[in-house]
N, C-alpha and C positions, 0 to 999 in steps of 0.2 A: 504494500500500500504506500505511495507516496504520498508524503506531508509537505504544504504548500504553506513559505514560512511569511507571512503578512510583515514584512519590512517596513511599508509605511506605517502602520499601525506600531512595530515599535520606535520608527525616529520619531514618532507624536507623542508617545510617550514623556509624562512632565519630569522636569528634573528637578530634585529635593535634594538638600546637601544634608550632609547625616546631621541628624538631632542627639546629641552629647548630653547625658544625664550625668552630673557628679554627686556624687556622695548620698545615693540615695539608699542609706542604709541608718538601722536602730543605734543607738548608745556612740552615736560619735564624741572623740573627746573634745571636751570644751561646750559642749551643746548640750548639756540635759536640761530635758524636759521642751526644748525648743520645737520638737515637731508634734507639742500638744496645745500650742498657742493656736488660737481661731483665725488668725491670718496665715499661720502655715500649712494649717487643713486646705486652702484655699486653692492655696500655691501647690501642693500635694495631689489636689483636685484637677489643676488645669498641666498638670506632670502626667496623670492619667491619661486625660483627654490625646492629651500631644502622646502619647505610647501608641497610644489604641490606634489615632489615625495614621500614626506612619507606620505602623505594623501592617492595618488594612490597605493602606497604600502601596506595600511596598518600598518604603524608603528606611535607608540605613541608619540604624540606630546603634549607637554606643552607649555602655557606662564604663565608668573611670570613677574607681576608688582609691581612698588612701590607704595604705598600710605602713605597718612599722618595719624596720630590718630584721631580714634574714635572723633567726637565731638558731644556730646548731641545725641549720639544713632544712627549720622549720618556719611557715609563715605563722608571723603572728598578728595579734590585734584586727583579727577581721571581722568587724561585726556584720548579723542578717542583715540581710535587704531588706528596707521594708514591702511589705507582702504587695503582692502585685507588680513590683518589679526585678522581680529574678529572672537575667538576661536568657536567653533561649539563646538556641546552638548558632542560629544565622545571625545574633548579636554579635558587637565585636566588646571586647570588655578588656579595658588596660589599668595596669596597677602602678600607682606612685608612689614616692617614700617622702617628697616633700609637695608642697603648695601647687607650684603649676601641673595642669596635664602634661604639658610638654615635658616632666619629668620622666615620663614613659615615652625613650626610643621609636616603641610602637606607634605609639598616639600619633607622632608628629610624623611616620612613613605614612599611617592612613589616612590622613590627612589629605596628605601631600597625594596620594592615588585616587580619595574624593574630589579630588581637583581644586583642593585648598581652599575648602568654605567648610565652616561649621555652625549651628548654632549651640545655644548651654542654656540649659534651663536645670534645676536640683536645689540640692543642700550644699550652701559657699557663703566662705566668709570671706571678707572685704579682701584677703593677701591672695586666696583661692583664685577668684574672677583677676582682679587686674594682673596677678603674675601670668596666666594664660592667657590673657588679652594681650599684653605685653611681650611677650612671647612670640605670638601669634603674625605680631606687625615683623616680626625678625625674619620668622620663616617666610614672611610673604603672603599669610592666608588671610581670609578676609572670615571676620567672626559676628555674630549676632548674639545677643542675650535676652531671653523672653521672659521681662521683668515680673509678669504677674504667676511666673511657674519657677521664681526661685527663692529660697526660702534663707534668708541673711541672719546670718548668727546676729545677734547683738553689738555693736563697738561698744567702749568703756567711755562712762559719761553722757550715752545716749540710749534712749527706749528703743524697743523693737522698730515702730515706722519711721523713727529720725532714722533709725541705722540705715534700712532699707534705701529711704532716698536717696542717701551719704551715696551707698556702695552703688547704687542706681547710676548719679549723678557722678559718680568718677568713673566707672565703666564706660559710659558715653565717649570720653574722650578717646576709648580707643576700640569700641564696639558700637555696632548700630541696637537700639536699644527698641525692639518690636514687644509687639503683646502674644497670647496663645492664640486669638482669635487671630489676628493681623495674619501669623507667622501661618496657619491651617490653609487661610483662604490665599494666600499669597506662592506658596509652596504649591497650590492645585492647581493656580491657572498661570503659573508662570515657568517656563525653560529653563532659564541661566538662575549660577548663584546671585549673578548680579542683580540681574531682575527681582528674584524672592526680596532681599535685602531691602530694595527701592521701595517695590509694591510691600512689604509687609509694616516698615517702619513710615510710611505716610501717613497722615492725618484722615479718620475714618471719619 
């Protein structure tokens, strides 16, 4: 039997730049009790949302957790996932020992084979986001962050929503700063990374 492979149909195909989840796991250090605040449920909520549609879609997804060093041959300090997002086999899943993603080798070859776009939505504190933002401008890739799907530790000297905008408003200078809605509807009707980036961070 021969199979007639519809080529147009896949150059039509949309292009989605892989959606990067950090640190979406229980009992991180430094963070207790943070993913029990009413605004993290929120941001945990639109972390969902964005799984399920690029799962359904088809577009590439990562997580990238931290861990501590090697000890005696053995990984330690790895807490669960929180439930719902335990990556599945066609996930890609990199491990850090310090702040940036870019701490994993890995991260930044797949990256660079996604054609050097990503976006970050999870669990990130202020040093988390900009060291990988920063980063990010070195390698050359161009990165997004989907403000209302990430969930900002605390800084010292400020409450939960001051931090948030803090960490918000200094990412901007080196990421484009989209919503989960923006980023959904922008990723479906647009091709290029450049494109998503444009159409997701515009004025709705």
């Amino acid at each position: 039997m021969n199979v007639v492979l519809d080529f147009r149909r896949r150059y039509e195909q949309r292009f989605a730049p892989p959606l990067v989840f950090v640190d979406l796991q229980e009992e991180l250090p430094g963070s207790t009790g943070i993913l029990e605040d009413e605004r993290a449920a929120a941001a945990i909520g639109n972390c969902r949302k964005l799984l399920a549609h690029a799962r359904a879609n088809g577009w590439p997804v990562a997580f990238v957790r931290k861990v501590r060093p090697w000890r005696s041959g053995n990984l330690t300090g790895v807490p669960r996932w929180i439930s719902g997002f335990e990556p599945r086999r066609a996930d890609m899943l990199f491990d850090r020992d310090t702040s940036s993603c870019y701490a994993s080798t890995e991260f930044a070859d797949a990256m660079d084979a996604a054609g050097g776009a990503f976006v970050v939505a999870g669990v990130s504190s202020d040093d988390a986001c900009l060291s990988t933002f920063v980063d990010a401008a070195r390698y050359g890739h161009q990165v997004g962050l989907i403000s209302d799907a990430l969930v900002s530790q605390p800084l010292p000297g400020f409450d939960p929503e001051e931090s948030h905008r803090a960490i918000i408003a200094l990412a901007s200078r080196h990421a484009a700063v989209v919503t989960a809605e923006g980023w959904i509807e922008a990723a479906v009707d647009t091709r290029s990374a450049k494109e998503v980036f444009r159409a997701a961070a515009a004025p709705r």
